[in-house]
C-alpha atoms as a printed R data frame, in Angstrom:
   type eleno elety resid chain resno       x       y       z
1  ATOM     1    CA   UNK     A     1  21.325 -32.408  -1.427
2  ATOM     2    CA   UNK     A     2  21.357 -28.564  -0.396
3  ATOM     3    CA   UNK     A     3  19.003 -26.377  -1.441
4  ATOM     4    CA   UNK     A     4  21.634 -23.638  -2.923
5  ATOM     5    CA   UNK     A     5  23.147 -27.139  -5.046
6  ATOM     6    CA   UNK     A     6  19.600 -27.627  -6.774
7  ATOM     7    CA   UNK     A     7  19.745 -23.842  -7.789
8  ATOM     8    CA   UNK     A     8  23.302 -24.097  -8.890
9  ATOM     9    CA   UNK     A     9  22.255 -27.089 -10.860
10 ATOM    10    CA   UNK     A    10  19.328 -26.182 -12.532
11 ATOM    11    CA   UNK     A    11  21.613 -22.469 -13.767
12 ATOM    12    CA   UNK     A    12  24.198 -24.505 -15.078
13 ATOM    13    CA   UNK     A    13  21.420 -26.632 -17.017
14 ATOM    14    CA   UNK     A    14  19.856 -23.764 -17.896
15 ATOM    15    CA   UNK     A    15  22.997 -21.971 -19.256
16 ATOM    16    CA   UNK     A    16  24.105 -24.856 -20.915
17 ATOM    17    CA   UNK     A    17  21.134 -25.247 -22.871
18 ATOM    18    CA   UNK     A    18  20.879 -21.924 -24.024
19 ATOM    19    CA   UNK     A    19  24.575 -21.589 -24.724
20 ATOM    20    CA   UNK     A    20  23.513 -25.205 -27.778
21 ATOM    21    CA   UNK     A    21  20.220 -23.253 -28.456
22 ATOM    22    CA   UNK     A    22  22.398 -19.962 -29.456
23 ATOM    23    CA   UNK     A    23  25.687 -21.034 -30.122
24 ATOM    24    CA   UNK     A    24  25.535 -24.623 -32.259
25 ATOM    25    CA   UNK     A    25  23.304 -24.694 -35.370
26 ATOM    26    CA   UNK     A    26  20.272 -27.193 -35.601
27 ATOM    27    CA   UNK     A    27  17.007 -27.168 -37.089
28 ATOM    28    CA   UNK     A    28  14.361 -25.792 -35.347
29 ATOM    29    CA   UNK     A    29  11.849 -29.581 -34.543
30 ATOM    30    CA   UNK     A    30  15.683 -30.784 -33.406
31 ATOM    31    CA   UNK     A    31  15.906 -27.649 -30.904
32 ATOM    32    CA   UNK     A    32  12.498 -28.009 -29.553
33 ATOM    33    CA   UNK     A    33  13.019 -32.036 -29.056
34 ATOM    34    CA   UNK     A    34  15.881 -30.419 -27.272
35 ATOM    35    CA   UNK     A    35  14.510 -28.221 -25.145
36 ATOM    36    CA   UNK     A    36  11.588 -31.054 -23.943
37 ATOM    37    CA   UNK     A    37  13.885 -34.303 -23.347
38 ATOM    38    CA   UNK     A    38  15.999 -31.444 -21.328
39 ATOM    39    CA   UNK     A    39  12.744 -29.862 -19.373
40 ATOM    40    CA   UNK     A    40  11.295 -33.132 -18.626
41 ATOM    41    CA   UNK     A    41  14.544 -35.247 -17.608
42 ATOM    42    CA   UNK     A    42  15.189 -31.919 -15.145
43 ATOM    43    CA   UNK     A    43  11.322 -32.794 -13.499
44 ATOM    44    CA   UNK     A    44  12.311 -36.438 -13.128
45 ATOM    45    CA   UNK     A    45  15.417 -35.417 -11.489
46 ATOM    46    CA   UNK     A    46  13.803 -33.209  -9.050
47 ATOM    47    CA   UNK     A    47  10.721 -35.200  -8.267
48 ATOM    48    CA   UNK     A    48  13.006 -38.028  -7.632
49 ATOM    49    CA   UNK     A    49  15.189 -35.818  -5.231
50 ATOM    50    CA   UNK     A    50  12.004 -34.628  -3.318
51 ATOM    51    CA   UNK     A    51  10.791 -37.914  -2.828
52 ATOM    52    CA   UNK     A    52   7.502 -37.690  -5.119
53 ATOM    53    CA   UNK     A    53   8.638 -39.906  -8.640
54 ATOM    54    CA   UNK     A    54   7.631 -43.172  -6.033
55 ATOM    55    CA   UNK     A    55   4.305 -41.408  -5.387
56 ATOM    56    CA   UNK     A    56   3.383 -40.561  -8.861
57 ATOM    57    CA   UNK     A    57   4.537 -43.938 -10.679
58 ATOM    58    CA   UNK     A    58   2.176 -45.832  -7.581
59 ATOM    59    CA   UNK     A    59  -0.648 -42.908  -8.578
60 ATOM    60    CA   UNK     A    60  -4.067 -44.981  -9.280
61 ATOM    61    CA   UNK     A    61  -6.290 -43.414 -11.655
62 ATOM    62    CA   UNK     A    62 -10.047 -44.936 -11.209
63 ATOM    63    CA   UNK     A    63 -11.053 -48.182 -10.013
């Protein structure tokens, strides 16, 4: 995938979230679950279009 289509994407996500942040009522804890299943499904996405989710799921912490 392009470069410019991972910056189109991540606006429209962006603008999209803010538009249900401002625009459709919800409590507050609801907003910020929100907000962080949106943030970290957008990291998985790109860390799994640069190549690094394999790399970090095979990371070995100690012995």
């Amino acid at each position: 995938m392009p470069l410019i289509q991972v910056v189109i994407v991540l606006i429209v996500v962006g603008v999209l979230l803010g538009l249900i942040n401002r625009y459709i009522p919800m409590a507050d804890p609801i907003k910020s679950i929100l907000n962080a299943v949106v943030v970290i499904a957008v990291i998985v996405w790109l860390l799994q279009l640069f190549g690094l989710w394999g790399y970090i799921t095979h990371f070995r912490v100690g012995s």
